[in-house]
C-alpha atoms as one frame of an Amber mdcrd trajectory, in Angstrom:
protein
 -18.237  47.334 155.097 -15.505  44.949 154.101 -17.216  42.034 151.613 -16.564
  38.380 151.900 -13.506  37.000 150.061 -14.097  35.365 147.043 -14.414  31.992
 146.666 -13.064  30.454 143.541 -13.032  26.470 143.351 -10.536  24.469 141.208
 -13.017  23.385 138.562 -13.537  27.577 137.706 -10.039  28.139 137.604  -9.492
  25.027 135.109 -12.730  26.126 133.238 -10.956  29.835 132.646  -7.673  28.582
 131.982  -8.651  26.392 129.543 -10.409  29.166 127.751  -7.403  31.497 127.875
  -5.923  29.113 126.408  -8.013  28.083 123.754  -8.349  31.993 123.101  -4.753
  32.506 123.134  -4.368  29.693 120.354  -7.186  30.916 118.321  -5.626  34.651
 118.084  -2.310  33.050 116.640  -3.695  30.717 114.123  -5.843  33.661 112.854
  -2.469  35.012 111.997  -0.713  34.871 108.237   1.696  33.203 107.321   5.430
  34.690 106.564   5.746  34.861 102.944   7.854  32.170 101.241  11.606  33.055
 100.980  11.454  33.268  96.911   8.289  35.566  96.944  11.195  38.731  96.099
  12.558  36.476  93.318   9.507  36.003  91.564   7.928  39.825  91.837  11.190
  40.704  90.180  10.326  37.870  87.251   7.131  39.794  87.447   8.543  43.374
  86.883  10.318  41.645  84.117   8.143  40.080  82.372   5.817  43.688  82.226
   9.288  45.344  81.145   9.547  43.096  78.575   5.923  43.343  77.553   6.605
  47.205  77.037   9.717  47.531  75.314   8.442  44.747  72.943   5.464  47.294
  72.211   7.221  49.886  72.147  10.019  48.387  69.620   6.663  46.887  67.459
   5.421  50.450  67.291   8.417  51.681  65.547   9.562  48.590  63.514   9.723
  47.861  59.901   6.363  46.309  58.519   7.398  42.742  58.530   8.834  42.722
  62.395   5.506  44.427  63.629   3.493  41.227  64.650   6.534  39.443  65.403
   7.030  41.652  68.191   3.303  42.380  69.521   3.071  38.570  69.736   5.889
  38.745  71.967   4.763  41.178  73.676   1.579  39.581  74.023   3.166  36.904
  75.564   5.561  38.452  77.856   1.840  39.978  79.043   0.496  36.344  79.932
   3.874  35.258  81.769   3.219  38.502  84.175  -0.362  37.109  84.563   0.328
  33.741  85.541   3.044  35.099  87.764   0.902  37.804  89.835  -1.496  34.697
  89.695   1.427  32.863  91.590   1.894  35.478  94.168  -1.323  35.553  94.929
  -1.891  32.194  96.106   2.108  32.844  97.420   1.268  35.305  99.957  -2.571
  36.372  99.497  -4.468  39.010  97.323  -4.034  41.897  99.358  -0.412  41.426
 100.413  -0.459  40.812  96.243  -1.889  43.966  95.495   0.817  46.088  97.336
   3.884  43.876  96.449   3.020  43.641  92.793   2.609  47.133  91.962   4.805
  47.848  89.182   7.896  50.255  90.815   8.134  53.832  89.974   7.985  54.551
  86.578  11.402  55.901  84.582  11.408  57.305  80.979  11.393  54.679  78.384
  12.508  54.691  75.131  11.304  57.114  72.803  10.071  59.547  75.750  11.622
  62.892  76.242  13.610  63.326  79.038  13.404  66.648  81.386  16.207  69.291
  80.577  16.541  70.337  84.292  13.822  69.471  87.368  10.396  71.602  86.274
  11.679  72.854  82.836   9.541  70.334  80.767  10.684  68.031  78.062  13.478
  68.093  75.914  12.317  67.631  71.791  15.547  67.502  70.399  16.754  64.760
  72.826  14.330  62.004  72.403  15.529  58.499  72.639  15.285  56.300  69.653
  12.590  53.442  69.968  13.722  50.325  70.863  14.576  47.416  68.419  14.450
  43.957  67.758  17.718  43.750  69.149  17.392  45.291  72.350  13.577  43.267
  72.631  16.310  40.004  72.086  18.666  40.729  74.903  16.278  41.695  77.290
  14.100  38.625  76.491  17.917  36.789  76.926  18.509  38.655  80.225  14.967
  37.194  81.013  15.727  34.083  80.235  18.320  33.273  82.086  17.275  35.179
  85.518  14.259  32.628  85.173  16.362  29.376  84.659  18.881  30.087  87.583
  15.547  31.436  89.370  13.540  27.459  88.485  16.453  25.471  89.390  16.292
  26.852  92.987  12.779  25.924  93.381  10.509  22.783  93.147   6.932  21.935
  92.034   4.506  24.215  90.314   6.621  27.635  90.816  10.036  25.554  89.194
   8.009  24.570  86.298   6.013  27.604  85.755   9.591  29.800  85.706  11.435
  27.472  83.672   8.414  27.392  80.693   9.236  31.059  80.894  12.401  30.895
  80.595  12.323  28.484  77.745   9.176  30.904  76.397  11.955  33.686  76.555
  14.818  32.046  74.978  12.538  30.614  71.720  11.009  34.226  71.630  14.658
  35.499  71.836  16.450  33.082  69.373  14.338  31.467  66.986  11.368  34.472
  66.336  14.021  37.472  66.612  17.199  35.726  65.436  19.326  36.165  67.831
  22.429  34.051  68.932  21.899  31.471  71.417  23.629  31.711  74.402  25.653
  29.063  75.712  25.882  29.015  79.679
């Protein structure tokens, strides 16, 4: 039995067309948003500023008496600047995009850890690395510095200030607590 054709009047097929519509612009909107073109820039100041944290640590651990606190308060520091910037990533491109972005890369041997004699052999004793020193904590904090400057005067607003207190952080850290020469640019 063949059924009657279907009838469909104008107003139904403006009625669903509108909704398809409306639908269609709902599903994009629900979307994210890319992720600013500096986001790589500042996980790297991020990385950084934990690097920093660490060898600063590392070089307190092993330093005379009166450089101990010195250096954990610079590492301390170096701590807060990668706080405020995975704080800044966050509200950059969201807390779970954070969460996989931020993750501090695979870890290498630092200073002071023994290194494997061949793949699977174990550590080597007799070939430890010496612990860092105030001197290496002073060019890295440098290094820091200066990736942070070039890195503020690219930006604007909140992100250029934040990165160039760090880099000013850095440089005071770098010249006036731990001495060394101030570098001229």
């Amino acid at each position: 039995m063949p059924s009657a054709p279907l009838m469909v009047s104008r107003r139904r097929l403006l009625v669903g067309t509108a909704a398809l519509a409306l639908l269609g612009a709902s599903a994009t909107a629900c979307g994210s948003p890319p992720p600013p073109p500096e986001i790589d820039e500042v996980i790297d100041q991020l990385h950084r500023a934990r690097a920093d944290s660490r060898l600063a640590a590392d070089a307190a651990d092993a330093a005379p008496p009166e450089q101990r606190r010195p250096l954990h308060t610079i590492a301390a520091e170096r701590a807060a600047h990668a706080d405020a910037l995975s704080d800044e990533i966050v509200r950059m491109i969201g807390p779970e995009a954070a969460a996989t972005s931020t993750a501090t890369p695979a870890a290498t041997p630092g200073p002071g850890t023994a290194q494997p004699s061949r793949p699977g052999t174990g550590p080597r004793t007799a070939e430890r690395r010496r612990p860092p020193d105030a001197t290496e904590v002073a060019g890295a904090l440098q290094r820091s510095a200066e990736s942070a400057a070039r890195l503020a005067a690219e930006l604007s607003g909140y992100r250029a200030g934040l990165l160039g207190s760090i880099a000013a952080a850095c440089t005071a850290a770098a010249v006036v607590v731990l001495g060394a020469p101030e570098q001229t640019s």
